[in-house]
Residue frames as qw, qx, qy, qz and C-alpha x, y, z in Angstrom:
[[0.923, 0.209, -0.313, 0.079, 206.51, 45.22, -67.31],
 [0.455, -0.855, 0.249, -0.004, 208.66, 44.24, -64.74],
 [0.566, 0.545, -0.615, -0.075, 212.24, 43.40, -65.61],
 [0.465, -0.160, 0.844, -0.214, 212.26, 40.07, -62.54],
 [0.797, 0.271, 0.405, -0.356, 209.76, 39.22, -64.72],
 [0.761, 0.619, -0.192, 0.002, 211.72, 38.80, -67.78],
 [0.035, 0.406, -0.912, 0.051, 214.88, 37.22, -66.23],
 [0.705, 0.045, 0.608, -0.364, 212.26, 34.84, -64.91],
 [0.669, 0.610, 0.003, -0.423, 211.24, 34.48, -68.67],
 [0.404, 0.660, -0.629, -0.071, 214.78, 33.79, -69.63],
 [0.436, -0.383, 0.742, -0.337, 215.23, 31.31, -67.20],
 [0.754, 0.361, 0.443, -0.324, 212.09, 29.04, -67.90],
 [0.603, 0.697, -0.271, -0.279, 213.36, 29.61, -71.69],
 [0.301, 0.650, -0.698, 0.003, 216.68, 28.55, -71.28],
 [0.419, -0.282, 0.800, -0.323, 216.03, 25.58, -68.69],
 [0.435, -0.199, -0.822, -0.308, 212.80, 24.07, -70.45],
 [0.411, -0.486, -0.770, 0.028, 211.21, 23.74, -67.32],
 [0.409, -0.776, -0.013, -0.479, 209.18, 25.63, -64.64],
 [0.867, -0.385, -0.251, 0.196, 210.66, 23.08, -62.13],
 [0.724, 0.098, -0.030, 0.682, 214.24, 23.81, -63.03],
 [0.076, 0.635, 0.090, 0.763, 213.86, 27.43, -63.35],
 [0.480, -0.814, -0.017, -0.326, 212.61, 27.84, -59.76],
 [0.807, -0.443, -0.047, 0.388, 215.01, 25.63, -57.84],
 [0.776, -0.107, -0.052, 0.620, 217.26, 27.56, -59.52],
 [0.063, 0.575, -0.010, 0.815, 216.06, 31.12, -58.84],
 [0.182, -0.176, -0.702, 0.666, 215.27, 30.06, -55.25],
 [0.671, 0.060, 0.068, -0.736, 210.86, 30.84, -55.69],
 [0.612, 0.268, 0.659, -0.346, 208.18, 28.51, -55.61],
 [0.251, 0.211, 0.769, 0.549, 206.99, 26.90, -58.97],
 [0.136, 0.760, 0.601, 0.205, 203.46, 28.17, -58.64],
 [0.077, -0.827, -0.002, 0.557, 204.89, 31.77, -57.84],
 [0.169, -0.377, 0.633, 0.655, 207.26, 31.78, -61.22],
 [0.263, 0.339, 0.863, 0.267, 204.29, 30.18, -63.19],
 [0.129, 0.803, 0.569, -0.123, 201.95, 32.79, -62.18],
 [0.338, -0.538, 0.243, 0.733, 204.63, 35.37, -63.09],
 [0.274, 0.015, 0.803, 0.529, 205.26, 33.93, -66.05],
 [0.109, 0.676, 0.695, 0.220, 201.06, 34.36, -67.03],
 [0.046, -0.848, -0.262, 0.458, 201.03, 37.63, -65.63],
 [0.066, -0.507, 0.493, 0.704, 204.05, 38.87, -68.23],
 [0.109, 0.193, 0.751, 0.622, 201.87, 36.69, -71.18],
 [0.084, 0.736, 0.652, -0.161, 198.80, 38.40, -70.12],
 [0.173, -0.721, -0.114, 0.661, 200.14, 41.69, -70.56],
 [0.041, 0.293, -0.641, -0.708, 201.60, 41.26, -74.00],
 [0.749, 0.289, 0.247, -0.543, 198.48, 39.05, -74.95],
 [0.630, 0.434, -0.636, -0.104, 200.36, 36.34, -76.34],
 [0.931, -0.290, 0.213, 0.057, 201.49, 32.76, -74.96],
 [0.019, 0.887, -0.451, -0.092, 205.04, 32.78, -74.70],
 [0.419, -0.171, 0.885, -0.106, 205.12, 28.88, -73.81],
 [0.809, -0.041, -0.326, -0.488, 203.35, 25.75, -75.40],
 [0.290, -0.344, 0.813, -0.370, 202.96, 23.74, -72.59],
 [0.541, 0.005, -0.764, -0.351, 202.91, 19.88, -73.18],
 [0.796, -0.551, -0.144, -0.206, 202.11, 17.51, -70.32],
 [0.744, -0.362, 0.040, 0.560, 206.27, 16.79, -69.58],
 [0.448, -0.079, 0.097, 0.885, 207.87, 19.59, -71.27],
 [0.130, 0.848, 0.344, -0.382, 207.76, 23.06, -72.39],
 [0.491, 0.286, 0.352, 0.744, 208.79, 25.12, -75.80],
 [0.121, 0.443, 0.054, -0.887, 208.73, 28.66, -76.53],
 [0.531, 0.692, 0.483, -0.078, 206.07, 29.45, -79.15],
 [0.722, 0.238, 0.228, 0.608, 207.02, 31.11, -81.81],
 [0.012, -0.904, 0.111, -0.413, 206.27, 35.25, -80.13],
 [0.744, -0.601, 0.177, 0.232, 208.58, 33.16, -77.32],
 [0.769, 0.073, 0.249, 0.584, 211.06, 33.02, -79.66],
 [0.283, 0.757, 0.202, 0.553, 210.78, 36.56, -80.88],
 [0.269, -0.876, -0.081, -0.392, 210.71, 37.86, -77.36],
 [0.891, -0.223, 0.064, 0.390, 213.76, 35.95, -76.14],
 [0.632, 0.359, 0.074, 0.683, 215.97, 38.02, -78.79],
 [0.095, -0.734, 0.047, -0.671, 214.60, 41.74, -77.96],
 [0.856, -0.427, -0.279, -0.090, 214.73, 39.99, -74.29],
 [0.867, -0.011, 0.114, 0.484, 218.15, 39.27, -74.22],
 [0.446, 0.448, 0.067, 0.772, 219.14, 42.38, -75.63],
 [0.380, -0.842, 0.056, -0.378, 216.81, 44.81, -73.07],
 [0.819, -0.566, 0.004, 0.096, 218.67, 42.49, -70.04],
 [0.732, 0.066, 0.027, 0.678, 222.46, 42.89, -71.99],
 [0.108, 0.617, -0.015, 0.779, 222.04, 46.83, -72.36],
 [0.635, -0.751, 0.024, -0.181, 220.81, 46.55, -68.13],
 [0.835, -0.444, 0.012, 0.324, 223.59, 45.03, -67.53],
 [0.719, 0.215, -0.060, 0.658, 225.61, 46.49, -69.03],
 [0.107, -0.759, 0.033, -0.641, 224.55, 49.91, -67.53],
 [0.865, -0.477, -0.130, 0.086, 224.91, 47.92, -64.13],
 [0.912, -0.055, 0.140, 0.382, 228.34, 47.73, -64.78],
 [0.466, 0.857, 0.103, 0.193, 229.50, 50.52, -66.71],
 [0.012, -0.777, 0.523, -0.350, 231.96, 51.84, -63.96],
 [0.715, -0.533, 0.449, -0.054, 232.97, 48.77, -62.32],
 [0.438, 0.767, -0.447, -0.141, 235.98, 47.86, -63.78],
 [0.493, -0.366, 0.696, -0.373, 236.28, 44.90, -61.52],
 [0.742, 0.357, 0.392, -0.409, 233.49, 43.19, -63.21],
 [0.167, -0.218, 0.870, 0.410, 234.46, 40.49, -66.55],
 [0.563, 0.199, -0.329, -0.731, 232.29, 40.06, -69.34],
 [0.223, 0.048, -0.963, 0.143, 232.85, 36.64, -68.44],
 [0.109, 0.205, 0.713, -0.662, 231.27, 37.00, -65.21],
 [0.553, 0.227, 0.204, -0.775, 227.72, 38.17, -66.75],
 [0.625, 0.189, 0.753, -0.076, 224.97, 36.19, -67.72],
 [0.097, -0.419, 0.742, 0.514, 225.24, 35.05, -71.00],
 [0.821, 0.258, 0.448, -0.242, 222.71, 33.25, -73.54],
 [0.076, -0.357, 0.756, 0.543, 223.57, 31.46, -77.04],
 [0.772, 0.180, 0.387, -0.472, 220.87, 30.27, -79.08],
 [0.200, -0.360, 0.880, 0.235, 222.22, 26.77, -80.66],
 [0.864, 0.201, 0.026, -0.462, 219.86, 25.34, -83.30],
 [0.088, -0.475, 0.851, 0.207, 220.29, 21.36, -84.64],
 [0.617, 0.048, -0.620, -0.482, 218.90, 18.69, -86.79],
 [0.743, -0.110, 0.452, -0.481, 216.20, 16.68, -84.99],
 [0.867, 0.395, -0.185, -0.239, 216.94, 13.02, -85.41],
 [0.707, 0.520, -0.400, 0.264, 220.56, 12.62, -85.19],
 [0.832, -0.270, -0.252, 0.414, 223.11, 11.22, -82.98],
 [0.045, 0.914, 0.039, 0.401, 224.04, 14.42, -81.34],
 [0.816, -0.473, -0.205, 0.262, 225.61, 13.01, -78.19],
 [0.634, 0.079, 0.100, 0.763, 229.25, 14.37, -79.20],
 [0.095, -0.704, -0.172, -0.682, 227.39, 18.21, -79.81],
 [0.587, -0.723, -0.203, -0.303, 225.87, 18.07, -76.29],
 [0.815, -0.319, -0.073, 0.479, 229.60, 16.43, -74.79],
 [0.395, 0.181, 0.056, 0.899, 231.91, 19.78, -76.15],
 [0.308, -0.671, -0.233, -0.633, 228.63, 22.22, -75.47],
 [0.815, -0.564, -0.134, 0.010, 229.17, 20.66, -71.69],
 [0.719, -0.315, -0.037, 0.618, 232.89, 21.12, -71.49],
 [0.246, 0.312, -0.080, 0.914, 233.24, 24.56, -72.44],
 [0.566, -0.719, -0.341, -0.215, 230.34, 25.38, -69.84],
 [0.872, -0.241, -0.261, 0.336, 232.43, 24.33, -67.68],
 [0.448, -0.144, -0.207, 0.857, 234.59, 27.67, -67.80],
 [0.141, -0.240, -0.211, -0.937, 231.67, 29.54, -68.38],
 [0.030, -0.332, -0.934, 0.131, 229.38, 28.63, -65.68],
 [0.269, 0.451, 0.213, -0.824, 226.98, 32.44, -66.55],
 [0.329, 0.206, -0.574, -0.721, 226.76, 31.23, -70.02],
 [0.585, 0.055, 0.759, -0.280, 223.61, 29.46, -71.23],
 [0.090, 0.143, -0.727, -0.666, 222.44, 27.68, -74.01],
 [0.717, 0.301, 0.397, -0.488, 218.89, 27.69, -75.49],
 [0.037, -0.222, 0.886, 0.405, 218.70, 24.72, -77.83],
 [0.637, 0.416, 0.233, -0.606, 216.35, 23.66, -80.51],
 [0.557, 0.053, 0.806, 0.194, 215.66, 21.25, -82.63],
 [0.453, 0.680, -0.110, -0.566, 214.64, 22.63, -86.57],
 [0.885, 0.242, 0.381, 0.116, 214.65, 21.29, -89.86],
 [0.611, -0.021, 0.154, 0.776, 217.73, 21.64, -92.11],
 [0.311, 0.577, 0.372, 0.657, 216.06, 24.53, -94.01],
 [0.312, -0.903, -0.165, -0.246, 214.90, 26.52, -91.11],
 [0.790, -0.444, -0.026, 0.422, 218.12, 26.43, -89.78],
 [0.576, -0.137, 0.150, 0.792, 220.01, 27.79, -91.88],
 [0.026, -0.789, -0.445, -0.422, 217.37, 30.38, -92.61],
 [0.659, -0.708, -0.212, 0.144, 217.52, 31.03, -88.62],
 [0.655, -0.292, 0.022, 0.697, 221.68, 31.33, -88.56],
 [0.264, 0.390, 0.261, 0.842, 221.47, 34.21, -91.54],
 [0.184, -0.744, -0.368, -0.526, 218.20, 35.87, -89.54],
 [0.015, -0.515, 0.453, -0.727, 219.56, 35.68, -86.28],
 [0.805, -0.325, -0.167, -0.467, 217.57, 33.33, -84.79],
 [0.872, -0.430, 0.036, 0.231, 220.10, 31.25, -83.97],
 [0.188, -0.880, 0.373, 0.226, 223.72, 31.76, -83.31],
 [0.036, -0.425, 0.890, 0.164, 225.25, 28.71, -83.94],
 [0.919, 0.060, 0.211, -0.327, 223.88, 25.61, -85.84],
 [0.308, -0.314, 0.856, 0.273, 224.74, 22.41, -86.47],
 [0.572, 0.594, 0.039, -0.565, 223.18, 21.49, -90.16],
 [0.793, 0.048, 0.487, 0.362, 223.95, 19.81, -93.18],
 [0.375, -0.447, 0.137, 0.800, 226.47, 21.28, -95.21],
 [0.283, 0.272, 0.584, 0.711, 224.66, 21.53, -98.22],
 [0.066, 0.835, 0.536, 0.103, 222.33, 24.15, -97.22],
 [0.153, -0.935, 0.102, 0.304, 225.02, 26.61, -96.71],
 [0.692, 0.363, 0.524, 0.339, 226.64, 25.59, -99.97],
 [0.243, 0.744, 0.263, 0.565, 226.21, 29.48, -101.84],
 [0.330, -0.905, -0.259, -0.070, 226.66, 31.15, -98.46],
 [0.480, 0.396, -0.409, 0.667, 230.07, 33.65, -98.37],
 [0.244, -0.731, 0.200, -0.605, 229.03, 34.69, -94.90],
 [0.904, -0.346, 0.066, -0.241, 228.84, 31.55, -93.16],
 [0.023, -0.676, 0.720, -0.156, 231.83, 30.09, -91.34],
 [0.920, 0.038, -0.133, -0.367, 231.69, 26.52, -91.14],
 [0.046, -0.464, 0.881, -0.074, 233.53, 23.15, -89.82],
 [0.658, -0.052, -0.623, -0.419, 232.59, 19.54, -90.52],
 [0.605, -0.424, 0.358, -0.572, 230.85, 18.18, -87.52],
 [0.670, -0.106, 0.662, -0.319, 230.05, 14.84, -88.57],
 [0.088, 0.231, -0.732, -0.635, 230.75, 12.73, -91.64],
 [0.651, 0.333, 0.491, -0.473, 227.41, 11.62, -93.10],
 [0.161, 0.214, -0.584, -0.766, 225.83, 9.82, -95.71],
 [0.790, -0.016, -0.098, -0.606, 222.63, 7.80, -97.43],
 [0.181, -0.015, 0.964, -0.196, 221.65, 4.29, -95.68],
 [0.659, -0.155, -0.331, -0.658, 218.34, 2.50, -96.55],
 [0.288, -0.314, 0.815, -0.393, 216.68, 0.63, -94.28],
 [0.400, 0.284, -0.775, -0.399, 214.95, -2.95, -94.67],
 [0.803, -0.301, 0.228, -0.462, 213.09, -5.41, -93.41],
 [0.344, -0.447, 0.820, -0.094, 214.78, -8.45, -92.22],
 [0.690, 0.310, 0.653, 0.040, 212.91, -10.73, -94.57],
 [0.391, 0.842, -0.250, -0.275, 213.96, -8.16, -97.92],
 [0.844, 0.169, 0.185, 0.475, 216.40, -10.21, -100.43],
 [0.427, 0.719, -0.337, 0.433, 218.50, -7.09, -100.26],
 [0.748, -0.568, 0.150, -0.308, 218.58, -7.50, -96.39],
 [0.889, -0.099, 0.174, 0.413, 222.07, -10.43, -96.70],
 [0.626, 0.462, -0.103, 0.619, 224.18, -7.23, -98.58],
 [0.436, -0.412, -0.208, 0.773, 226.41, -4.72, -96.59],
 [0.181, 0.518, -0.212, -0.809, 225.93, -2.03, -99.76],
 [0.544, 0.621, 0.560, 0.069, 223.22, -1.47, -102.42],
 [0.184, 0.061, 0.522, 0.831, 223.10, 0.50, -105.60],
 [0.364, 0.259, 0.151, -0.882, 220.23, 2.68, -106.38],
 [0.483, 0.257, -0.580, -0.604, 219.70, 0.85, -109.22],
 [0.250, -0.158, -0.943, 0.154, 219.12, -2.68, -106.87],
 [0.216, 0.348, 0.684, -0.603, 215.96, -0.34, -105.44],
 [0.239, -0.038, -0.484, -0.841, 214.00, -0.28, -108.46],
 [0.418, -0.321, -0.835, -0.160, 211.41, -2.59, -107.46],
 [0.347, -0.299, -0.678, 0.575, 210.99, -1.65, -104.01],
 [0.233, -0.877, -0.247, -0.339, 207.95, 0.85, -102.00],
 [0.259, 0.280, -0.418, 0.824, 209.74, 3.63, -99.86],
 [0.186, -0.878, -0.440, -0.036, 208.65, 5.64, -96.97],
 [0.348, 0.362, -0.094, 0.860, 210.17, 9.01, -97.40],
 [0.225, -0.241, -0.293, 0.897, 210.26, 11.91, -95.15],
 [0.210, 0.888, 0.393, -0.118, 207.81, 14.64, -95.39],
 [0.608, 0.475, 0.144, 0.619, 209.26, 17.22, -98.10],
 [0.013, -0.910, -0.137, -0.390, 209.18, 19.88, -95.75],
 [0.797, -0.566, 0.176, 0.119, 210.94, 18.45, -93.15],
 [0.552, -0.448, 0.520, 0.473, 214.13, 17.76, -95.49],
 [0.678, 0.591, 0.240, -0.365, 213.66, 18.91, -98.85],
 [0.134, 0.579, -0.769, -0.236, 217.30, 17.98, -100.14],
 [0.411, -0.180, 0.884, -0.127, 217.21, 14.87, -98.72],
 [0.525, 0.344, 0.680, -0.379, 213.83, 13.92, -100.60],
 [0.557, 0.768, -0.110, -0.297, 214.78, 15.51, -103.68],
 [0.006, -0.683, 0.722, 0.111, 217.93, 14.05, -103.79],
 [0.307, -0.090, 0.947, 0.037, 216.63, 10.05, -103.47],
 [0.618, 0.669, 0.257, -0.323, 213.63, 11.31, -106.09],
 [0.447, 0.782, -0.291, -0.323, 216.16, 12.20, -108.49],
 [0.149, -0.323, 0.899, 0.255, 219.04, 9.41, -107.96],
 [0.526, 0.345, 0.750, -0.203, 215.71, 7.24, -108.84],
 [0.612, 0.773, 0.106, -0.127, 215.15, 8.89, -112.03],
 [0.388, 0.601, -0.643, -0.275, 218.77, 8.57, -113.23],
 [0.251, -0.190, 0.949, 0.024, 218.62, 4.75, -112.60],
 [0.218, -0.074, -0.779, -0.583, 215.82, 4.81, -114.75],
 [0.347, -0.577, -0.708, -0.211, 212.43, 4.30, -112.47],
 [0.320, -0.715, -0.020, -0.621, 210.20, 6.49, -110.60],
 [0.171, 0.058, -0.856, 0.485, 210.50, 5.67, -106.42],
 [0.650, -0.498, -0.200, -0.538, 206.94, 4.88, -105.39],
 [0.145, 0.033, -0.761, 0.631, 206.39, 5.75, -101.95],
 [0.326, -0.584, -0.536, -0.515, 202.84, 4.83, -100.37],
 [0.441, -0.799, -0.399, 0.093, 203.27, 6.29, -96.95],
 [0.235, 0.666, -0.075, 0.704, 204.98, 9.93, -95.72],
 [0.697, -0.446, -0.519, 0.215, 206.53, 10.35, -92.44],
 [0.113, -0.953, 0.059, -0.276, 207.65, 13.27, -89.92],
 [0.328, -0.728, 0.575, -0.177, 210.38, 11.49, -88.06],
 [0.187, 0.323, -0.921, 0.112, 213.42, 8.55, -88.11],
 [0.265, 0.082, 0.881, -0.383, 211.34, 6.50, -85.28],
 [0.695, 0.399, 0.200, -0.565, 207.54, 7.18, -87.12],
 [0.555, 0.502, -0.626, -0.217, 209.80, 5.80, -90.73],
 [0.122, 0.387, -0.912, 0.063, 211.74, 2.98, -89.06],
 [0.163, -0.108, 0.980, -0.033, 208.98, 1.38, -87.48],
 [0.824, 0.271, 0.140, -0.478, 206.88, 1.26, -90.55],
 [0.519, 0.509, -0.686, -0.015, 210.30, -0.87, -92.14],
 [0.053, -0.200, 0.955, -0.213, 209.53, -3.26, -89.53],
 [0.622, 0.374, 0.539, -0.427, 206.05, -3.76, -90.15],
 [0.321, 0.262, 0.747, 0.520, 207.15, -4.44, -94.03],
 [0.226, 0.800, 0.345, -0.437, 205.77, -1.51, -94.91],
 [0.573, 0.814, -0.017, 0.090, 208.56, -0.49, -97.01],
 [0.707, -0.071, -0.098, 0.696, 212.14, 0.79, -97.09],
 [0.219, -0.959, -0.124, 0.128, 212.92, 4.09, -95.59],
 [0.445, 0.548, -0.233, 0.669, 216.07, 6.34, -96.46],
 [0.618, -0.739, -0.186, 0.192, 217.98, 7.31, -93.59],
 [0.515, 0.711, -0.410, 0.248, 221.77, 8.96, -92.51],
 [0.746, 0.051, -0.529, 0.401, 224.49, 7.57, -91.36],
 [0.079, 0.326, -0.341, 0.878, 224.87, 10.51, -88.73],
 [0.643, -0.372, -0.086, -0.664, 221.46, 9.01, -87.48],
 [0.935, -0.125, -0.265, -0.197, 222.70, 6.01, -86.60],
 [0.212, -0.762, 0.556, -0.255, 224.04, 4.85, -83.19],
 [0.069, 0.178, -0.962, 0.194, 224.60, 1.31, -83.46],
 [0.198, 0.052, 0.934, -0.292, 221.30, 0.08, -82.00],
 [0.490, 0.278, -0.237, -0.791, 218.87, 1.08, -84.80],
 [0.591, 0.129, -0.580, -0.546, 218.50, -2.15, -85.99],
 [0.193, -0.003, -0.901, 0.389, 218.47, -4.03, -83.09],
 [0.287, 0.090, 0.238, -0.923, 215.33, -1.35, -81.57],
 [0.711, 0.328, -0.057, -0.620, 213.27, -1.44, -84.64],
 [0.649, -0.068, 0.742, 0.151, 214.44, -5.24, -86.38],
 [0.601, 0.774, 0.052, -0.193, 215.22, -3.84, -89.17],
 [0.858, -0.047, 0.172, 0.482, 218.72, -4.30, -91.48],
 [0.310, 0.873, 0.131, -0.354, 220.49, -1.31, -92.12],
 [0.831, 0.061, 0.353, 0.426, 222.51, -0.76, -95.46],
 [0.226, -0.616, 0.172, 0.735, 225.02, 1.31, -96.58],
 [0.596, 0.744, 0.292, -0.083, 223.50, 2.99, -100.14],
 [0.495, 0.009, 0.465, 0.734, 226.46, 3.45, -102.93],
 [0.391, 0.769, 0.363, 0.352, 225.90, 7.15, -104.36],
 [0.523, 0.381, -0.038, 0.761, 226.88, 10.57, -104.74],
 [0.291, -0.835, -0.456, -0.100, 226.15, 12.40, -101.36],
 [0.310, 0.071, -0.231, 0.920, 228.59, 15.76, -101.16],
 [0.277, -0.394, -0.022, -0.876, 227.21, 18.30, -99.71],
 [0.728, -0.430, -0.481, -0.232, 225.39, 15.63, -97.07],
 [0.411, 0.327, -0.412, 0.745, 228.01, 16.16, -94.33],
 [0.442, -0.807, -0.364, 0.141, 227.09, 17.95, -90.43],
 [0.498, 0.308, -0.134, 0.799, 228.52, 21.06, -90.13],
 [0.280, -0.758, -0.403, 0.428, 228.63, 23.70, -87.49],
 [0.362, 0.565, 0.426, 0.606, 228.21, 27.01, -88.58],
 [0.167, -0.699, -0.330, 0.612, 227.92, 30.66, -87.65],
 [0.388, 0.843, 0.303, 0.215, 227.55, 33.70, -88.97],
 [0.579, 0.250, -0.102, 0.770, 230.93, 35.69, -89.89],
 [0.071, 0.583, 0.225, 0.777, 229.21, 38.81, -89.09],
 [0.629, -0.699, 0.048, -0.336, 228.37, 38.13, -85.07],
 [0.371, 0.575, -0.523, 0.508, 230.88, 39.17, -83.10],
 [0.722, -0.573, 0.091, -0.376, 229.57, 37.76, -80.14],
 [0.306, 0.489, -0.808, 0.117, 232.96, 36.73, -78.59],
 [0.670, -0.148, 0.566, -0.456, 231.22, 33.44, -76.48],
 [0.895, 0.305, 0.227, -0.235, 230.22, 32.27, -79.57],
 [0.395, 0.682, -0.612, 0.068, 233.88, 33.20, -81.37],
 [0.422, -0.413, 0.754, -0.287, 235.32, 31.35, -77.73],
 [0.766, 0.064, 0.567, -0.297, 233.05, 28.33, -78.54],
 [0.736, 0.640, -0.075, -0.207, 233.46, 28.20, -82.18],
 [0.438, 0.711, -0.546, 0.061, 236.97, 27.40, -81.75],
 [0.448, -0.421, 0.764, -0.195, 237.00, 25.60, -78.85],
 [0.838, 0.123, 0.514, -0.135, 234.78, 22.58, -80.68],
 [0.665, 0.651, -0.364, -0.043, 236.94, 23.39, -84.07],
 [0.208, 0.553, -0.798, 0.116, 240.28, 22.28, -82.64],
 [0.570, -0.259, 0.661, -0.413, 238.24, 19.29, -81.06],
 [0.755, 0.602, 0.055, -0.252, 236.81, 18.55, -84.18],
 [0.556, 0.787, -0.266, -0.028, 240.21, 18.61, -85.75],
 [0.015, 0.637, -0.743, 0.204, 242.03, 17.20, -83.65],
 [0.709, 0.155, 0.672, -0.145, 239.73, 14.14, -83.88],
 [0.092, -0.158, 0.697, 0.694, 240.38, 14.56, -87.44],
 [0.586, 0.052, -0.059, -0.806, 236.61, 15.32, -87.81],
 [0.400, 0.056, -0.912, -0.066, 236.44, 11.23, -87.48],
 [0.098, 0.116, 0.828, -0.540, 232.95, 11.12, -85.24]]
């Protein structure tokens, strides 16, 4: 195993693309590609799942990233050992940054871009997970830093945590719905009404949480279609399919314009619904300390108002 071949690896990982990854090791795509097969032949795994526009690690990509990352930080750091010249800064650098798929992230990706900015070795490998695997991920190490809702890290004394993004429940509507003229509903105004809800695996607060408010307003929520994603939900609420639960942290303003749909702000009890960035107390990776604080005092000094 050759170790070009695993920076290569990291590269490709950390870019997403084959494209990107060559221009910016200065090789040919089909030379870095065939690399790339030669290091998954060897291990007998696929390291990639390659779509027709993009690429993801699989999930032994994801395993071999971490032990990856560590073989290439203990080279370098033997590289280095006696040059006293030589800033931790200065060396390459990964972070793996998980976040909820769905949401207006824009503001995540705009502070993740300005601290780059003095760190131009450091990279981030970013991923999209569901709330539960996230914070599964931050405790296993999978990821360094996530951004999550807060309620899944609720019991957790290890986890360090700032509010990212105020959130709460919205329901969307179809533009011919007689709730469709109010600004804010009650649970209790959705008795009648057919949902489409999330798959339960995908967000199992969320889904438990608009099962139960339904049972204390007295009726069951009958939902006749399950969905995997905001865009798959919204535009079955424009085909009058139903009404779809949603959060405010999803919405950027042009939701309802997109799909023609009405959204409305839902009147209940949603602590613990919040975006919060998180880390684990216990990794002392100082990049991630550096970063953690840089987007806290941004955060705060926006009075957490985004």
């Amino acid at each position: 195993m050759k170790l070009s071949s695993l920076n290569y690896f990291v590269e490709v990982a950390t870019e997403g693309s084959f494209t990107k990854a060559s221009e910016k090791l200065y090789i040919s795509q089909p030379t870095l590609s065939r690399r790339i097969q030669e290091l998954e032949n060897e291990l007998g795994v696929a390291l990639f799942i390659r779509h027709s526009h993009k690429i993801e690690l699989s999930e032994e990509g994801e395993k071999f990233l971490v032990e990856v990352n560590d073989v290439l930080k203990r080279m370098d750091n033997l590289a280095h050992m006696f040059d006293t010249q030589t800033s931790p800064h200065e060396r390459p650098q990964v972070l793996k940054i998980g976040y909820l798929a769905n949401f207006n992230m824009g503001k995540m990706y705009e502070l993740l871009d300005r601290f780059k900015m003095n760190y131009p070795n450091l990279q981030f490998l970013m991923k999209q997970d569901t709330p539960m695997n996230l914070s599964d991920g931050l405790c296993s190490g999978e990821y360094d830093l996530v951004f999550d809702l807060s309620v899944y890290f609720q019991a957790s004394e290890n986890i360090e945590q700032v509010i990212f993004k105020k959130n709460h429940l919205q329901i969307a509507v179809p533009t011919n719905n007689s709730l469709a003229h109010k600004n804010k509903v009650d649970f209790a105004d959705l008795s009648q009404e057919t949902f489409i809800l999330l798959e339960r695996q995908q967000s199992p607060v969320i889904v438990d949480y608009v099962i139960n408010q339904g049972i204390r307003n007295g009726f069951h929520l009958k939902a006749n279609h399950y969905v995997k994603d905001l865009d798959e939900g919204l535009s079955m609420v424009s085909l009058g399919n139903g009404l779809a639960f949603l959060y405010s942290g999803m919405n950027d303003g042009s939701l309802e314009e997109k799909y023609r749909v009405k959204i409305i702000d839902l009147k209940s009890d949603t602590k613990g619904q919040n975006i919060v960035m998180a880390i684990d107390k216990n990794n002392t990776n100082n990049f991630l300390q550096e970063l953690f604080r840089f987007v806290k005092k941004d955060l705060l000094k926006g009075d957490n108002k985004i």
